[in-house]
N, C-alpha and C positions, 0 to 999 in steps of 0.2 A: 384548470381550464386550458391551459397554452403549453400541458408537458412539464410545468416547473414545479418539480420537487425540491421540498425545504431541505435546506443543507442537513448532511447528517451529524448527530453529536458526537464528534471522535474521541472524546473523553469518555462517554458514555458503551460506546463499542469496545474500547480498551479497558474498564472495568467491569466487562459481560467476558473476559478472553479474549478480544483481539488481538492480532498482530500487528506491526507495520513493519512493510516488507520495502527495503529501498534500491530499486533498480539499476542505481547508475551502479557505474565503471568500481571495483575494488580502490581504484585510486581517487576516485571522484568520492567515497566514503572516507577513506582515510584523513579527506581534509578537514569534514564535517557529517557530522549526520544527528539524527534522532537517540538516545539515549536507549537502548534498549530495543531497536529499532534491527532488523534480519538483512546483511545485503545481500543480496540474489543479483545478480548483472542480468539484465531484460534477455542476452542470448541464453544463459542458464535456466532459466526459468523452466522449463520444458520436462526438464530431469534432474529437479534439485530437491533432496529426499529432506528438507528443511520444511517443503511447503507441507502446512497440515493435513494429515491424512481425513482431517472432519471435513467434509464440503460444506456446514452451514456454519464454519467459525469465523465471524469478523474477519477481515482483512484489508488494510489499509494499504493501496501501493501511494509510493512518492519517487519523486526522482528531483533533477534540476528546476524544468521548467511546468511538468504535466502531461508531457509528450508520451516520454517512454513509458510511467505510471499510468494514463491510458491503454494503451500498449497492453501492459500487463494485466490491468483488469478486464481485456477482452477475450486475454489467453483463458485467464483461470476461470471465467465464466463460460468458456467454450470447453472448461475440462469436468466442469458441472460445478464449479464452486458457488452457492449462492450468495452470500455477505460477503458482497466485496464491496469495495469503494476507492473512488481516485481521488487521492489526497491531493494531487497538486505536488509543488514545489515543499522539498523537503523544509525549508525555512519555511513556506507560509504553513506547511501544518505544523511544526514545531511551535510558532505564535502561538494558534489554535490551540493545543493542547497545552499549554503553558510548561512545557517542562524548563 
């Protein structure tokens, strides 16, 4: 009724094949990240032969805050990718998914 869609199940995307692709800085992974988790830096994203050649495979972006991971999921949806999704903060979907 007001545009809000139910949060999606990221456990569920990632046991259908998803990805989570983490945008910050190589050094900003190094400190922490997702377990299994691709980092792409938000300026590589464009021509980084990591991203799935599937356009309807799950993908989960994340970064620090949500910013850049936005960001990203407007690129990949403008490159035709259709399952995407913005994870937020790399910690808050790491909670999420319990890894």
């Amino acid at each position: 009724m007001l545009g809000i869609s139910p949060a999606p199940d990221y456990n569920q995307l990632l046991r259908e094949g998803g990805i989570i692709v983490d945008v910050r800085s190589k050094a900003e992974f190094a400190v922490g990240h997702i377990k299994g988790s691709k980092n792409i830096p938000l300026p590589n994203l464009n021509s980084n032969p990591a991203i799935p050649k599937d356009k309807n495979k799950p993908i989960i972006t994340c970064c620090a805050s949500g910013m850049r991971s936005g960001s990203a999921k407007s690129i990949l949806k403008s490159k035709g990718y259709t399952n995407v999704y913005n994870g937020g903060s790399w910690l808050g979907l790491n909670n999420k998914i319990g890894t």
